[in-house]
N, C-alpha and C positions, 0 to 999 in steps of 0.2 A: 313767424319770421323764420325763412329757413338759413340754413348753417354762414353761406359763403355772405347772405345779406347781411348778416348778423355782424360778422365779422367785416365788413365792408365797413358799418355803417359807425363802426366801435373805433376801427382806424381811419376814418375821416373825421371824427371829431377827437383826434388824439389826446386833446388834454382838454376838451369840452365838459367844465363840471356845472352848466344848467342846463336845466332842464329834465325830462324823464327816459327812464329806458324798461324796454318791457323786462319780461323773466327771460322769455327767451333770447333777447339780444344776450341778457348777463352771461346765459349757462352757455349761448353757444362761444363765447368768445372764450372764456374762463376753460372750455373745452379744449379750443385752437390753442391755446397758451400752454394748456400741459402736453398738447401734441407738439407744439413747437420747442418746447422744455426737453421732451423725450430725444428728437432727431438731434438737437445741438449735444446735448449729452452724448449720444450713440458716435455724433461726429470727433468731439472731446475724445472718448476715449478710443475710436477706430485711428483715430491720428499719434495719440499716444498722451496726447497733452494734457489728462488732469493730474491734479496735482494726487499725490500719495492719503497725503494726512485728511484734506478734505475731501475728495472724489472731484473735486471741480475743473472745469476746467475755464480756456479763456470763452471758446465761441457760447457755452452756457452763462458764461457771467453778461456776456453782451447781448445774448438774448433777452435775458433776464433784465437785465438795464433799461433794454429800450420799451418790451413790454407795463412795465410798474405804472407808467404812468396811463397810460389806455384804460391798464385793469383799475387803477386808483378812480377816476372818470365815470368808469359805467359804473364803478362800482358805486359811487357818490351820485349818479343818476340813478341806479334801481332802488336806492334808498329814497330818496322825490319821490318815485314814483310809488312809493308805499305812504307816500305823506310825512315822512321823518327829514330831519334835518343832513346835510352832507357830511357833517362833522362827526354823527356816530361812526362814520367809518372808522374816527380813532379807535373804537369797541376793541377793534381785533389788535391792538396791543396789550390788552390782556389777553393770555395764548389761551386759554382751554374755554373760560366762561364765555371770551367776548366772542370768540369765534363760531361757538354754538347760537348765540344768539343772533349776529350777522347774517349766518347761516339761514335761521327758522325766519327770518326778517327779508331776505332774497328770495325766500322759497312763497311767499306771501301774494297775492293777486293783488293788481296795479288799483289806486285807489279811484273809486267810477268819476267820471266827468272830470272838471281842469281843478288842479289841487293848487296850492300858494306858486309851487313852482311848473304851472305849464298845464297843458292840455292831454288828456289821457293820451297817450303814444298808441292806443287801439284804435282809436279814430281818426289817427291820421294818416292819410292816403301814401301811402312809399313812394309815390310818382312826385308828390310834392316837397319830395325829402325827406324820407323819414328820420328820425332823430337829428334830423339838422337845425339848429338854433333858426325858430320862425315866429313871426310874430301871432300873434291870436287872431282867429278870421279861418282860418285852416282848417279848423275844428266841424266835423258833420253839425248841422243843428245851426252853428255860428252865421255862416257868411261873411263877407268882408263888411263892417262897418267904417265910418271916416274913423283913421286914426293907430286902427289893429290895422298890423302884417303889410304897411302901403309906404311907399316913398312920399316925402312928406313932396307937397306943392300937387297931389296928383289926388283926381276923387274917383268914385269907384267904377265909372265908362270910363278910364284911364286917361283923360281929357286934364292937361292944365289947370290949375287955379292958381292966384296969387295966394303968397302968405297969407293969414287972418283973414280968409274968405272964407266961410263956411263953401261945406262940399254942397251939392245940388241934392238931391232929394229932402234931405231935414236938415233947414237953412238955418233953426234956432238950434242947431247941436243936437236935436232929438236922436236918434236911433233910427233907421230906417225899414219901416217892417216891411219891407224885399228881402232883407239882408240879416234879421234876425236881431238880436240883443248878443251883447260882446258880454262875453264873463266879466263878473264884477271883480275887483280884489277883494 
């Protein structure tokens, strides 16, 4: 994933906390963020506005504002995507231990095939979204089965059915081996 993708794909989903996100979605946004940290600063103080006592100023505080939650996000997404919970994000309020470990835990490769939360983000096509909340079917290997990634009333020739119709190839609910086996839970 290159830099501008990364970063596209980090603020469309601003406060999107399922699902997975690769390494390089994290680093490159986490990159953008201290670049954009740097110029709101350089702005701060080319204006004259930070404060004395703290260095700070207003447009670095509103940077910084509007960023946290983007970075809180991916950052709750590349932890999924190692197969951890979103919750160790609280880690990094211990400063020195938790933050080391966050660290060696973001630096870690995306866990292979669909984990409890979602489908590796390596296998999914960037044309069909990437890191956009989708449903299962997406996935190379998958296929669209009745049921994953479909608007409900519609089977998989995009053709109408009524409610409580089975879809047309596998009428008893089977799986349809066109279209592959859907990740189990």
């Amino acid at each position: 994933m290159k830099f501008l993708e990364a970063v596209s794909s980090v603020l469309r989903q601003y406060v999107g906390f399922r699902g997975r996100a690769r390494r390089s979605e994290y680093w490159w946004f986490i990159l953008f963020a201290v670049l954009v940290g740097i110029v709101a600063s350089a702005l701060d103080a080319l204006l004259g506005l930070t404060d004395d006592t703290t260095g700070q100023g207003p447009i670095g505080g509103l940077v910084g504002l509007a960023l946290l939650l983007p970075q809180l996000a991916v950052g709750v997404r590349r932890l999924h995507d190692t197969g951890r919970s979103g919750w160790w994000i609280l880690l990094g309020l211990i400063l020195f231990v938790g933050t080391i470990i966050l660290i060696v835990w973001f630096c870690k490769d995306s866990d292979p095939g669909t984990n409890q939360h979602g489908p590796n983000p390596k296998d999914v096509d960037p044309a069909l979204g990437y890191g956009a909340p989708q449903g299962y079917g997406q996935v190379a290997g998958y296929g669209q089965a009745p049921g994953y990634g479909q608007a409900p009333g519609y089977d998989q020739t995009g053709g109408y059915r009524q409610p409580g119709q089975p879809s047309q190839p596998g009428q008893d609910g089977a799986p349809d081996p066109r279209f592959g086996t859907p990740p189990q839970p």
